[in-house]
C-alpha positions as CSV (number, residue, x, y, z in Angstrom):
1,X,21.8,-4.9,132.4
2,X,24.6,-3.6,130.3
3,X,26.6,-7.2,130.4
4,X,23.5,-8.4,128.4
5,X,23.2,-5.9,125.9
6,X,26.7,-6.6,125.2
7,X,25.7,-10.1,125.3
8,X,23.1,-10.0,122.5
9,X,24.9,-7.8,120.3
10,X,27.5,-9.9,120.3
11,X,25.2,-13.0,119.6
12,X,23.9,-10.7,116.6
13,X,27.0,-10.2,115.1
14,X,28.1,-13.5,115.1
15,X,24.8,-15.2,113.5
16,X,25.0,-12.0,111.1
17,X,28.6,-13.0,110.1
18,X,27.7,-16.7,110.1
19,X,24.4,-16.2,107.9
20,X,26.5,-14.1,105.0
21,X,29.3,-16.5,104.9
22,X,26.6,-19.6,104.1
23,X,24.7,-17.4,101.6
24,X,27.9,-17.1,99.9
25,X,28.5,-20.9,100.1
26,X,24.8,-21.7,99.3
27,X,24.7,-20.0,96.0
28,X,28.3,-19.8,95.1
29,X,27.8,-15.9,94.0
30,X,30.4,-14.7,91.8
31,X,30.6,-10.7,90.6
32,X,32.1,-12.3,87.0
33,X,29.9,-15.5,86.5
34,X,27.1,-16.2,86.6
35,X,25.0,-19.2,86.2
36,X,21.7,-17.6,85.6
37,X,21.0,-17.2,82.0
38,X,20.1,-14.0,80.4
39,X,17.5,-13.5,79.1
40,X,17.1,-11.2,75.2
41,X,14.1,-9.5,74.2
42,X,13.4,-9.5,70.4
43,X,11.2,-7.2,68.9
44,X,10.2,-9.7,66.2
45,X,8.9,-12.8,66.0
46,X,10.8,-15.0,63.8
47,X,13.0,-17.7,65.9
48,X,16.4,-17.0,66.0
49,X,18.7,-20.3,65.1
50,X,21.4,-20.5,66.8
51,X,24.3,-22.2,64.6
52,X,26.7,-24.2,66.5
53,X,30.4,-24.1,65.6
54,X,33.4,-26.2,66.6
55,X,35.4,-25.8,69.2
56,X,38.1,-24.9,66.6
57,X,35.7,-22.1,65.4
58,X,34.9,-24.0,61.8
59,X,31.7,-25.0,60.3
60,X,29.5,-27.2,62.1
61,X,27.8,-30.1,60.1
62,X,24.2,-28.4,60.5
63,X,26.2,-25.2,58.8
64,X,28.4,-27.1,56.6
65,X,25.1,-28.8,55.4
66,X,22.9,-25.3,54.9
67,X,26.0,-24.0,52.8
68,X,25.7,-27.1,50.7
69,X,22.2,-26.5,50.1
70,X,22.2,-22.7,49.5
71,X,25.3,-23.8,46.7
72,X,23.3,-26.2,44.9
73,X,20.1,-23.8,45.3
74,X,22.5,-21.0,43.9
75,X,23.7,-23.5,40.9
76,X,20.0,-24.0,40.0
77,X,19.4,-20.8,40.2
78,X,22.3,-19.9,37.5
79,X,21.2,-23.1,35.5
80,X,18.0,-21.9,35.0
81,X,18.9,-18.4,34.4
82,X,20.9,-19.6,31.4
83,X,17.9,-21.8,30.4
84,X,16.2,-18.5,30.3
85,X,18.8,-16.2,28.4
86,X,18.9,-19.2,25.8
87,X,15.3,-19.3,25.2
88,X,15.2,-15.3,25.1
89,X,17.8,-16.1,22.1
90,X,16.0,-18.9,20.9
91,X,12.9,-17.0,21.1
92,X,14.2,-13.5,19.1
93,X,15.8,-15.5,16.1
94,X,12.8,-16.8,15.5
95,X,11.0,-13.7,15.7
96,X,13.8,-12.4,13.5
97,X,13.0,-15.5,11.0
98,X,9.4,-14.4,11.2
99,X,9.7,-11.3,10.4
100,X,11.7,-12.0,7.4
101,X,8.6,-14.7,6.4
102,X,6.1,-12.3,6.7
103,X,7.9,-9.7,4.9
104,X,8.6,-12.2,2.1
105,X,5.6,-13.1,2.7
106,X,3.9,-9.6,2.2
107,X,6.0,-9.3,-1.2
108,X,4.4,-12.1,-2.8
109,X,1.7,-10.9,-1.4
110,X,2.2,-7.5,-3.3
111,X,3.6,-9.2,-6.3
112,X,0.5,-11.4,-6.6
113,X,-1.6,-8.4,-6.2
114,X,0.3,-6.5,-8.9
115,X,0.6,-9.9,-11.4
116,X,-3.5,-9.8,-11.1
117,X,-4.1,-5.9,-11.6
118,X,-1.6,-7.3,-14.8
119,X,-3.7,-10.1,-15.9
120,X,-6.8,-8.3,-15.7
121,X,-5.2,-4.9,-17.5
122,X,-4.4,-7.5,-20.1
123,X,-7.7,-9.4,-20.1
124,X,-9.5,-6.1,-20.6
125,X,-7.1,-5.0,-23.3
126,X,-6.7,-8.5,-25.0
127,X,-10.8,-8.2,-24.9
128,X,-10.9,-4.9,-26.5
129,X,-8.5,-5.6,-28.9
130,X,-10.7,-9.0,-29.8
131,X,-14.3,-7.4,-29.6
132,X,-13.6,-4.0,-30.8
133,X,-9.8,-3.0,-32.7
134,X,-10.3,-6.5,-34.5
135,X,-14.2,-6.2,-35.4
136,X,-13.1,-2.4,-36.7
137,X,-10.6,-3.6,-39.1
138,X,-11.4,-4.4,-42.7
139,X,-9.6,-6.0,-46.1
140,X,-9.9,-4.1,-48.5
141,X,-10.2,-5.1,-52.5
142,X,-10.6,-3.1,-55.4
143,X,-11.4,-4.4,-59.1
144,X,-10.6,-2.2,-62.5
145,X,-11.2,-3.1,-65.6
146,X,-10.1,-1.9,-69.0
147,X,-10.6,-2.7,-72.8
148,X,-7.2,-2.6,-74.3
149,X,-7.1,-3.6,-78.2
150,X,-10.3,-5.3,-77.8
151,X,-8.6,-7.1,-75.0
152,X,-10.5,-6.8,-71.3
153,X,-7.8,-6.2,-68.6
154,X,-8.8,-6.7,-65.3
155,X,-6.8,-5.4,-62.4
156,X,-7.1,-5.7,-58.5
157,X,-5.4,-4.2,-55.9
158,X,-5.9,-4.9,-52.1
159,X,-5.7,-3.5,-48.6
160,X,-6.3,-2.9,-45.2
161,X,-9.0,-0.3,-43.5
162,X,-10.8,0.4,-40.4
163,X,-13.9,2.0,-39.5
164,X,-13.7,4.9,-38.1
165,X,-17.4,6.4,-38.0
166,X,-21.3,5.1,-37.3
167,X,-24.0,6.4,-38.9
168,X,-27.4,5.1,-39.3
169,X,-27.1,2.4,-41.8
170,X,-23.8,3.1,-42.8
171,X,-20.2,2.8,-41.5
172,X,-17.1,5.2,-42.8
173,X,-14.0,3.6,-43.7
174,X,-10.7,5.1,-44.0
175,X,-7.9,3.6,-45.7
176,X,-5.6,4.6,-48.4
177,X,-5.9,6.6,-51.8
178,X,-3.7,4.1,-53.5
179,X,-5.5,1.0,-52.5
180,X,-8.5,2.2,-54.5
181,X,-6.8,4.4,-57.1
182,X,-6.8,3.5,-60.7
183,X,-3.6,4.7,-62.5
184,X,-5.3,4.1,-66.1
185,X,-8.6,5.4,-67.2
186,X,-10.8,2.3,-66.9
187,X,-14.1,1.4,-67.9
188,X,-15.5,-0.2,-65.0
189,X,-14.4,-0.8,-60.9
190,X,-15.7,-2.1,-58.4
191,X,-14.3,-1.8,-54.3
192,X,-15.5,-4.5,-51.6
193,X,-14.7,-4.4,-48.3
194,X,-14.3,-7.5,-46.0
195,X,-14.8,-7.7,-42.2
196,X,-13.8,-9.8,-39.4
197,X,-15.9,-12.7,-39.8
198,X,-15.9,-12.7,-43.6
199,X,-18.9,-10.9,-44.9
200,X,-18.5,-9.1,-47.9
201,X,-19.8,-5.4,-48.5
202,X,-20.0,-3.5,-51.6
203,X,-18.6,0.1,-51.2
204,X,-18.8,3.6,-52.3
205,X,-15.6,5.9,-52.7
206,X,-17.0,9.4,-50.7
207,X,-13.5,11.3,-51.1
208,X,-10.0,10.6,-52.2
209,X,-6.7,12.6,-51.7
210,X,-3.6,11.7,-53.8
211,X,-1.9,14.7,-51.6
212,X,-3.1,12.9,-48.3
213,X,-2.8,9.2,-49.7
214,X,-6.2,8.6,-48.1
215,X,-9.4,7.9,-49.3
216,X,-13.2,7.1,-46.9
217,X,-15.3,4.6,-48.4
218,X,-19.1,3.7,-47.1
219,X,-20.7,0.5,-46.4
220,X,-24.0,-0.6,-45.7
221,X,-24.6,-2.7,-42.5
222,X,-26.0,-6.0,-42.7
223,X,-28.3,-7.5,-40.3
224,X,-27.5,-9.5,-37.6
225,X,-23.8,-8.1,-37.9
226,X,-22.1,-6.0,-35.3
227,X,-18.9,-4.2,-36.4
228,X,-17.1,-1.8,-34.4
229,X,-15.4,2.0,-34.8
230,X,-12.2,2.6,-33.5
231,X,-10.9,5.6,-31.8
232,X,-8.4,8.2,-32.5
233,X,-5.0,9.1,-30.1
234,X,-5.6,12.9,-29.3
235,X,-1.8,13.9,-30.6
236,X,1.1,12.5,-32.4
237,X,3.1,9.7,-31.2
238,X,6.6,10.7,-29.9
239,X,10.2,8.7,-30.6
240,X,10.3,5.3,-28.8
241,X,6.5,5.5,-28.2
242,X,5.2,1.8,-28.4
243,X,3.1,1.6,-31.5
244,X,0.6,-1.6,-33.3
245,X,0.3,-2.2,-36.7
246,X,-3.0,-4.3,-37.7
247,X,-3.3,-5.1,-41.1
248,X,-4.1,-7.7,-44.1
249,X,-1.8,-8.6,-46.2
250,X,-2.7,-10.9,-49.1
251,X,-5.9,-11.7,-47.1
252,X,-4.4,-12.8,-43.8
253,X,-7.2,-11.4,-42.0
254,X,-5.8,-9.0,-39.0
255,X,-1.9,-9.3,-39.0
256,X,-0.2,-7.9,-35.8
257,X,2.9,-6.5,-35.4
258,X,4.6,-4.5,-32.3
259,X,7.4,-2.2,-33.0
260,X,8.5,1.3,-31.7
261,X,8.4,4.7,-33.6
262,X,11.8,5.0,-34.5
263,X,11.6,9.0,-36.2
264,X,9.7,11.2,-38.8
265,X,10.6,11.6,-42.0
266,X,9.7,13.3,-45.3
267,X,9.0,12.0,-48.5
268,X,8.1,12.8,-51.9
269,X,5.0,11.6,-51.9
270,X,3.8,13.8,-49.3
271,X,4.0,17.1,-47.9
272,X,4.5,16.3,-44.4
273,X,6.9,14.4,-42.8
274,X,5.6,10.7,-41.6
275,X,5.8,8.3,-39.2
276,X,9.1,5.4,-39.4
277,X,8.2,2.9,-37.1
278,X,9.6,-0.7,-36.9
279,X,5.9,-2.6,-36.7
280,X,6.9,-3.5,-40.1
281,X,3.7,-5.7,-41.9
282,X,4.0,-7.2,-45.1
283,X,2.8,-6.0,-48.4
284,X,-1.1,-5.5,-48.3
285,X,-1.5,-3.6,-45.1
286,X,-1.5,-0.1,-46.6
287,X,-4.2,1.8,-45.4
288,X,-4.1,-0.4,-42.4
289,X,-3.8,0.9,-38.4
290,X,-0.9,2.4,-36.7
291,X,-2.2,2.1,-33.2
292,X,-0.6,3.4,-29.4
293,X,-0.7,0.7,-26.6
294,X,-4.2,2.4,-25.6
295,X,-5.5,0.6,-29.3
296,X,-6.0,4.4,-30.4
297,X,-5.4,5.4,-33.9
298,X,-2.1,7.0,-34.4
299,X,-1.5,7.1,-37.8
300,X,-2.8,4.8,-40.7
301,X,0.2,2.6,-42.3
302,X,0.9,4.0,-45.9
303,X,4.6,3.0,-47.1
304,X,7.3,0.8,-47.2
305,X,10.7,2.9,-46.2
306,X,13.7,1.1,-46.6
307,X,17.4,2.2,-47.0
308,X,20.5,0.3,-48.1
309,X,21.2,-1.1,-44.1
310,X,17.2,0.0,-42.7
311,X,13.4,-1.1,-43.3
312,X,10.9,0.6,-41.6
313,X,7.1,1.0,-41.9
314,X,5.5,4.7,-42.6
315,X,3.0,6.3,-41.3
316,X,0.5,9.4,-41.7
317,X,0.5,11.0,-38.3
318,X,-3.0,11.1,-36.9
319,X,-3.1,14.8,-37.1
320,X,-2.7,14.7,-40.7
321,X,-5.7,12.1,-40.5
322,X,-7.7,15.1,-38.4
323,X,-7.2,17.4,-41.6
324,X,-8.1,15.1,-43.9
325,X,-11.1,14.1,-42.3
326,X,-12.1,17.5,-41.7
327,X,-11.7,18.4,-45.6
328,X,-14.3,15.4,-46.0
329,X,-16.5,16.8,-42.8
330,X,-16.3,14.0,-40.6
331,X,-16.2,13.6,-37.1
332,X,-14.3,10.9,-35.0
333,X,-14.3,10.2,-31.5
């Protein structure tokens, strides 16, 4: 019984031995390689490309050719970046050019604007001085005559005037005391007053000052025949004030001439210092206006002043006119 135990023990151990050694052979198992592959667990989805290489450890062609593309992507990439940055450029010097257009643009713009307010400042004044400074001045001509050794002597003198007062039937002239002033006793005169489109009036002498040098006269209206009364400047002019002179002088109906007030002066003929002003008009314009860029009366042209290098025009101040007027009791304005 014991001899085959032994037996079968011995049997087992052998087929044990010979069974390991052909598992070994079988599947060739080696502790340091191993054909089995292994197997990587990726917690994403995205396929992983495997790259080959050389067996020199380069750049396959697969890689060499994905380089190649990424490069020219890259270039194209650069190019048109550039394309960009040039149009940005491109872009803000034009808005830069733009800007400056519609700047100069909003000038004119201005300029135009300001060249209109111009034109129609001067419209309306060149319209006022038409309809109403022109319509409001007046030539002036006054007749005297005289019996001298049985011999009749007739004399005329002329001027300018403007009407400075409405009234009913009636408009008040002022011009000067000289103009219709008779240096000789006469034995008849006669004063006529002319307006801007000619008509003739016969007038009456109200009030004359030889201390003034101004004189109103008073005309009737006549029908059909609008005439206009100027205004009066609230105070004296000043040194370098702009001033008009509007006047007739041997029947040149409304001379103009611009000038500037250049000082007062006195003179003997007056007792209070006058206007010099370089709106010089010729002889025949006494008792014509001095005016101020607004067309207001500032004085009323009286003399010629004139020096051995200078000529200059003289003026009673307007305030002077205010006293004179109210000696008369007239009201202006």
């Amino acid at each position: 019984m014991k001899k085959k135990i032994y037996k079968f023990l011995s049997l087992l151990l052998v087929f044990t031995f010979f069974f390991s050694l052909t598992s070994c052979s079988l599947f060739n198992f080696d502790e340091t390689k191993s054909d089995i592959p292994s197997t990587t667990f990726i917690k994403n989805t995205d396929p992983v490309i495997d790259i080959p290489t050389t067996e020199d450890g380069g750049l396959s062609e697969e890689e060499l050719q994905i380089k190649k593309e990424e490069m020219e992507l890259k270039l194209q990439y650069e190019e048109l970046v550039a394309q960009r940055d040039e149009l940005k450029q491109q872009l803000k010097a034009l808005e830069e050019k733009y800007q400056v257009k519609v700047s100069a643009i909003d000038e004119l713009r201005q300029k135009i604007i300001e060249l209109e307010n111009e034109i129609e400042i001067n419209f309306s004044n060149f319209t006022y001085l038409e309809n109403v400074v022109l319509t409001s001045s007046l030539y002036i001509k006054h007749t005297s005559k005289r019996i001298e050794n049985r011999t009749t002597i007739i004399s005329t003198s002329q001027g300018s005037g403007s009407i400075i007062k409405e009234d009913g039937e009636y408009y008040y002239c002022l011009t000067n005391n000289h103009v219709i002033a008779d240096e000789v006793l006469v034995s008849e005169t006669s004063t006529s007053v002319y307006d801007f489109y000619g008509n003739e009036y016969k007038a009456e002498i109200i009030m004359a000052s030889p201390s003034y040098d101004m004189a109103i006269l008073k005309i009737q209206k006549k029908p059909n025949v609008s005439l206009n009364v100027i205004k009066f400047a609230k105070n004296n002019p000043v040194k370098d004030d702009i001033v008009i002179s509007i006047g007739n002088p041997l029947g040149l109906i409304n001379s103009i001439q611009y000038g500037k007030v250049v000082r007062y002066s006195s003179i003997s003929s007056v007792a209070y210092d006058v206007i010099c002003h370089s709106a010089i008009i010729k002889q025949g314009s006494s008792g014509g206006m001095l005016l101020n860029k607004n067309f207001e009366v500032i004085g009323i042209n009286t003399w010629g002043l004139s020096s051995e290098t200078e000529s200059y025009g003289g003026a009673s101040p307007v305030m002077q006119i205010y006293t004179f007027l109210d000696m008369v009791g007239i009201e202006v304005n």
